[in-house]
C-alpha positions, 0 to 999 in steps of 0.5 A: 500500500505505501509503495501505490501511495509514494507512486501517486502523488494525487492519493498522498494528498488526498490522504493527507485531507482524509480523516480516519473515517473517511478512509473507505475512500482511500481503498477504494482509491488505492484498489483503481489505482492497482487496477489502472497499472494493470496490463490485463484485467480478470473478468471480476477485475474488470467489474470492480474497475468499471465500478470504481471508475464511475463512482470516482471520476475526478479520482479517476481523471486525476490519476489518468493524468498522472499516469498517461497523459496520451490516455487522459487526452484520449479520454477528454476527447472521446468524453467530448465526442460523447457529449456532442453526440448527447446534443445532437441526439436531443436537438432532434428529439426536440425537432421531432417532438416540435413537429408532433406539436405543430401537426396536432395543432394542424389537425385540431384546427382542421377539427375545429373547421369540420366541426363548425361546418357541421 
């Protein structure tokens, strides 16, 4: 555990900032990081990665950085890619939806027409 914590000066600071009872997080932390130096993941490995790594994002961002630079880069890229995706999804959603509205309003008009002839 010491050896991970001289090699991450990201975690020594956060347990420098942790108080006892907060040190759940710190494992936590410690466990992403041995697993981000992995080369090759087990299955259960791989869950409990995925698991921490969403849960500890900044963490994870952090140590990427530390660790890999050209990774962090990659991952702030495609996290953008991501999220130009997101809007363009929800900017047609919109439009879409906007188009539903605008064709019940014609036919309710048209309704109204229909009804007042009759």
């Amino acid at each position: 555990m010491i050896q991970d914590v001289i090699n991450s000066p990201f975690i020594l600071d956060k347990i420098k900032d942790t108080s006892w009872e907060n040190r759940k997080s710190i494992n936590d932390m410690l466990l992403l990081f041995r697993l981000m130096k992995k080369h090759k993941l087990s299955p259960a490995e791989g869950q409990v990665y995925f698991l921490l790594r969403n849960k500890y994002e900044d963490v994870y961002l952090n140590l990427l950085r530390e660790m890999d630079s050209n990774r962090y880069q990659i991952y702030l890229q495609e996290q953008e890619e991501l999220f130009h995706e997101k809007k363009v999804a929800i900017q047609n959603e919109i439009e879409r939806q906007q188009q539903l509205v605008e064709q019940e309003r014609k036919e309710y008009d048209e309704w109204l027409v229909f009804q007042k002839r009759a």
